[in-house]
MISELO-143631 format. One line per field, with one value per residue (C-alpha): residue number from 1; residue in one letter; x, y, z. Coordinates in Angstrom, 1 decimal. Example, Ala and Ser with C-alpha at 12.3 -4.5 7.8 and 13.67 -1.06 7.14 Angstrom:
pos <- [1|2]
code <- [a|s]
x <- [12.3|13.7]
y <- [-4.5|-1.1]
z <- [7.8|7.1]
REM end
This chain:
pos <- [1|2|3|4|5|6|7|8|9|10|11|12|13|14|15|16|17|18|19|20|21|22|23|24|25|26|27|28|29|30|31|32|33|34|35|36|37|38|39|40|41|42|43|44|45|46|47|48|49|50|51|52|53|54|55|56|57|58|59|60|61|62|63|64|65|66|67|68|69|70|71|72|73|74|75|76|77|78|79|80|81|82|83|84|85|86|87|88|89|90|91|92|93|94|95|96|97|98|99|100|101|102|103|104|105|106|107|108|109|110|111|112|113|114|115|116|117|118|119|120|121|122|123|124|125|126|127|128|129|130|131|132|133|134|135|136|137|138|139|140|141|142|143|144|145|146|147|148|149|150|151|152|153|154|155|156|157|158|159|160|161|162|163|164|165|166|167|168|169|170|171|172|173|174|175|176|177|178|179|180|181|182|183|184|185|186|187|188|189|190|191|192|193|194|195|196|197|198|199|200|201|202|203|204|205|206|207|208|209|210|211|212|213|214|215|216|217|218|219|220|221|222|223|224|225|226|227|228|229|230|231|232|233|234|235|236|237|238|239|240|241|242|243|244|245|246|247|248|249|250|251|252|253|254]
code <- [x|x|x|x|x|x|x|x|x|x|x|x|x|x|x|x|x|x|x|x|x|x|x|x|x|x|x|x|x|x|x|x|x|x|x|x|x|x|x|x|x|x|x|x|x|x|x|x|x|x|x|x|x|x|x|x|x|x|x|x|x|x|x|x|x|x|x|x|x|x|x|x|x|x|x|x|x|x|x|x|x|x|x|x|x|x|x|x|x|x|x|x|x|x|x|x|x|x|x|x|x|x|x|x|x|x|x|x|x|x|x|x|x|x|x|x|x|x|x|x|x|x|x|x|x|x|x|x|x|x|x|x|x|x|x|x|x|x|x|x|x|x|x|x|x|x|x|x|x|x|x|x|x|x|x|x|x|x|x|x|x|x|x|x|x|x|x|x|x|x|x|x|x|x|x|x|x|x|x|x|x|x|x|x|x|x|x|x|x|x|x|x|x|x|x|x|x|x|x|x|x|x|x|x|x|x|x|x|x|x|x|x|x|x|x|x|x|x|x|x|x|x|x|x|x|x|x|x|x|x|x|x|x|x|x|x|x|x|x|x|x|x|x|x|x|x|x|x|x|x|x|x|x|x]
x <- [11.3|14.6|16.3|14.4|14.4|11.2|11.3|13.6|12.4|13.5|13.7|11.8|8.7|6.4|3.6|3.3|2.3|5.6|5.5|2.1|3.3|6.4|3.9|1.5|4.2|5.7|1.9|1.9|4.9|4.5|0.8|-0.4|-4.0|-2.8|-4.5|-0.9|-2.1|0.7|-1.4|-0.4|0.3|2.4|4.4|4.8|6.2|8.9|10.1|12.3|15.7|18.4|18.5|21.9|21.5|19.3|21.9|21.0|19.8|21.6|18.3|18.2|14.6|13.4|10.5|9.3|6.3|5.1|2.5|1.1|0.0|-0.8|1.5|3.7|6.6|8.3|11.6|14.6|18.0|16.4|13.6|9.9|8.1|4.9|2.9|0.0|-2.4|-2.2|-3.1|-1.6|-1.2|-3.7|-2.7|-2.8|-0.2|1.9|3.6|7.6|9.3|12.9|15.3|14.1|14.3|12.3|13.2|10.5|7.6|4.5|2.0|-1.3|-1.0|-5.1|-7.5|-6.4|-3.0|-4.7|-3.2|0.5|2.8|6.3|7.8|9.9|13.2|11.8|13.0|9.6|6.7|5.2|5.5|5.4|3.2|0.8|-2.7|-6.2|-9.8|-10.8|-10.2|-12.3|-9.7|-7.4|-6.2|-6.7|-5.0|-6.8|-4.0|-2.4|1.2|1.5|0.9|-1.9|-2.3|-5.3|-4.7|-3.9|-1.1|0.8|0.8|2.4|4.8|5.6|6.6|8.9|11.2|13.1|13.9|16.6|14.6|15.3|12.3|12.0|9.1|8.6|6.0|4.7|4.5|1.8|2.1|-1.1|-1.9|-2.6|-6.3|-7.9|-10.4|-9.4|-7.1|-7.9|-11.1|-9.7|-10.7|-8.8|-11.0|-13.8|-12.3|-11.7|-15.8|-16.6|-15.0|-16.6|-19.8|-19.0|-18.2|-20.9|-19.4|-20.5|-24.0|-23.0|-23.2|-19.6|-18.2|-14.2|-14.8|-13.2|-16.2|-17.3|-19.6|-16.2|-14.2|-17.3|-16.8|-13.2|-13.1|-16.0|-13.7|-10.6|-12.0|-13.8|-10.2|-8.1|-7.0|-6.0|-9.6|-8.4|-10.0|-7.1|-6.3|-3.0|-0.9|-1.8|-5.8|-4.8|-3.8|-6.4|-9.1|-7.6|-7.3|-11.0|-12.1|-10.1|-11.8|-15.3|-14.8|-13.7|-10.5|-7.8|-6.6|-2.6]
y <- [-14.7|-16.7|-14.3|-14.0|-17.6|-18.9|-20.1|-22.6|-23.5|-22.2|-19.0|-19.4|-16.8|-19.2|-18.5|-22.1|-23.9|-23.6|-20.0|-19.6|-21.5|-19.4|-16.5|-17.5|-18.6|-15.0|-13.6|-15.6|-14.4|-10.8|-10.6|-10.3|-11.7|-15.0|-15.7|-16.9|-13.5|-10.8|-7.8|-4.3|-5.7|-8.3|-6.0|-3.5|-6.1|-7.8|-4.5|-3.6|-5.3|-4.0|-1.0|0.0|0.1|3.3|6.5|9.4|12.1|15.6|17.7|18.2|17.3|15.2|14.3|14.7|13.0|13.4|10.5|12.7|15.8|13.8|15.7|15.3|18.2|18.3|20.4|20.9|22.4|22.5|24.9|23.7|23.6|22.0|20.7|17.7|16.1|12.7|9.3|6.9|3.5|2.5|1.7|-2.1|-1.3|1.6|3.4|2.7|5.3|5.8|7.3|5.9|6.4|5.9|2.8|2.7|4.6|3.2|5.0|4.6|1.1|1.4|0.5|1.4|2.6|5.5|7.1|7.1|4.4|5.4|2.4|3.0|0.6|-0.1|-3.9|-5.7|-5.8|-3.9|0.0|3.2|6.8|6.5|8.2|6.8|5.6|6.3|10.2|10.9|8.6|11.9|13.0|9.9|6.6|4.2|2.5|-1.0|1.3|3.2|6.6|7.8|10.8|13.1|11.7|14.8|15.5|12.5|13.5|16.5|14.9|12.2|14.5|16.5|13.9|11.0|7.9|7.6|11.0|10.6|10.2|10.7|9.4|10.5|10.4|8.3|4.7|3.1|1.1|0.9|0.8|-1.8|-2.2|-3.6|-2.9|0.3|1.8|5.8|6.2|7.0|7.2|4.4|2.4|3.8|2.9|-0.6|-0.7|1.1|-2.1|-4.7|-3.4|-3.8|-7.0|-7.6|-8.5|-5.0|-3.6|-0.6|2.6|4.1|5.6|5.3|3.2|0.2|-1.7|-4.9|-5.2|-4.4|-6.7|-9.4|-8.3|-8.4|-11.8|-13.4|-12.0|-13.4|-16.7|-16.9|-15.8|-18.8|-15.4|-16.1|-14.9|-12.8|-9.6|-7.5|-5.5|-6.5|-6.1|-9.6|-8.9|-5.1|-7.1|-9.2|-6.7|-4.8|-7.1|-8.2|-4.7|-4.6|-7.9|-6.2|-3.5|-5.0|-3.0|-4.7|-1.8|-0.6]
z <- [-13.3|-14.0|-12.2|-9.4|-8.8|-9.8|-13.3|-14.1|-17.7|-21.3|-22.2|-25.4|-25.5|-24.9|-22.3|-21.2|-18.1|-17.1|-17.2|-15.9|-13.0|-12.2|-12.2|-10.0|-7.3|-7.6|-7.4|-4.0|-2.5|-3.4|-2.3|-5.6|-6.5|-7.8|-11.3|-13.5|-15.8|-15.6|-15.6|-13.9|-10.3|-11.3|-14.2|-11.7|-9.2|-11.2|-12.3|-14.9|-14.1|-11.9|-10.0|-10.2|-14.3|-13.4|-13.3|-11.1|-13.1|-13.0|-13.2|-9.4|-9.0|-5.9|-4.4|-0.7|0.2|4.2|5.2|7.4|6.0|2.3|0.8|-2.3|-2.9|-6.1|-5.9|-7.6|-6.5|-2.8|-4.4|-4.3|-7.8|-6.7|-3.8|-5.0|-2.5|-2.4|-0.5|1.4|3.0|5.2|9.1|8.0|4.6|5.5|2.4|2.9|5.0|3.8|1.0|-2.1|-6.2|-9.6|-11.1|-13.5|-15.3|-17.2|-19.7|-18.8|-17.2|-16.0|-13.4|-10.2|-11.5|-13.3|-15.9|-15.2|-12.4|-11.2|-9.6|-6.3|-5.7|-2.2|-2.0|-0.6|-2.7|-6.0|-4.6|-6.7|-7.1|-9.6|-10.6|-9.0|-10.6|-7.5|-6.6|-3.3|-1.4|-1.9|1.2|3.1|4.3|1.9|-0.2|0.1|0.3|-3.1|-3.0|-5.4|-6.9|-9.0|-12.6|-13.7|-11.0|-11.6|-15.6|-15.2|-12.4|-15.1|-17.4|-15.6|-13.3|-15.0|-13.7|-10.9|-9.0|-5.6|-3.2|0.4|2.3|5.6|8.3|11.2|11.1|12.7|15.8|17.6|21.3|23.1|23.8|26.7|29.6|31.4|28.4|27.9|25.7|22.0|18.0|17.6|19.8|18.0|14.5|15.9|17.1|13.3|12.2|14.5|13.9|9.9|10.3|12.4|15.8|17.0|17.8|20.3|20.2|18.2|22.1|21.8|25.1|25.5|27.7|28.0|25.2|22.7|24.7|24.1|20.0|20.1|21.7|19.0|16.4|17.6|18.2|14.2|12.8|15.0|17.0|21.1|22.7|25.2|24.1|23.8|20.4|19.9|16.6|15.3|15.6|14.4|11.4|10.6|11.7|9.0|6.4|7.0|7.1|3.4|1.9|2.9|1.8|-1.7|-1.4|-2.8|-4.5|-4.6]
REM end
């Protein structure tokens, strides 16, 4: 936390308010549940110290993982050893697209982590491939960015690649049309009524038509969460729809 800039106290072992402090404030930036208690989340987030003290390994194994097919390939020397379904980010918390590599692997950190966590050195936030407690989200875009795995996928995965693997995520990142009155009728105007009528803003029929009465939910929505009421699903009320559809859900898992 010294390092990172935000703990300016003693380094003397001592978890004191001082400490407690320094973790909370880095809980906040990294969109971490802010409680001061450094549990998974948070270890996961600060990482293990600099990247470049990692060495590429000389195995030859790498791992290709495609967003849109849920796919994880393990290969090595340009050979494929192993395909493994897996999960993704949501629309709202896309997993990283880019060249990445292991910085870091955990035992059995729990929870959502599941049995095994692989930390990834994407710069921004807490990211990594790690097991699941909750394995029917398998082959879906469920996750706040990390990419989950079967429990006992990502064991056997641990086991075999060592830190410094190199990962390459690929896939399609998720913009979102723009949607108003008179747009093409869509599922992603019926995922945006799914969530309305969660949320209770919504008491149509699911159509993919973007009519008046989804305007009128659109509009009540925007103006509840201090959103410009014009009635057009833009990416900030793509966002927050998200988000809201996230807290309701109760899933605040990585």
């Amino acid at each position: 936390l010294s390092d990172l800039g935000f703990y300016d106290g003693e380094i003397d072992g001592v978890y004191d308010l001082e400490t407690e402090g320094a973790v909370r404030a880095f809980q906040e930036d990294f969109g971490i549940l802010v409680d001061g208690i450094v549990g998974p989340d948070t270890y996961n987030a600060i990482g293990l110290g600099p990247e470049d003290e990692i060495e590429v390994p000389t195995e030859g194994y790498s791992i290709y993982i495609d967003t849109t097919n849920f796919t994880l390939t393990l290969n090595q020397n340009g050979s494929v050893i192993n395909t493994y379904p897996v999960a993704v980010g949501a629309p709202s918390t896309p997993t990283p697209l880019g060249d990445w590599r292991i910085i870091q692997k955990t035992l059995n950190p729990g929870g959502p982590f599941g049995t095994r966590w692989m930390k990834i050195n994407v710069p921004w936030g807490g990211y990594g491939i790690h097991g699941t407690d909750n394995p029917s989200s398998i082959g879906t875009a469920a996750s706040h960015g990390c990419v989950r795995m079967y429990n006992e996928d990502v064991n056997e995965l641990y086991d075999i690649v060592p830190l410094g693997t190199p990962v390459r995520i690929v896939g399609t990142t998720f913009t979102g049309r723009i949607l108003r009155p008179g747009v093409e009728p869509g599922e992603d105007i019926a995922e945006v009524q799914r969530i309305l009528q969660m949320l209770g803003y919504y008491r149509g029929d699911i159509t993919g038509e973007y009519d008046s009465t989804t305007e009128q939910a659109v509009m009540a929505f925007q103006r509840d969460f201090g959103l410009t009421p014009d009635g057009v699903v833009g990416p900030k009320t793509y966002e927050v729809l998200f988000r809201q559809r996230d807290i309701t859900l109760g899933d605040t898992r990585p």
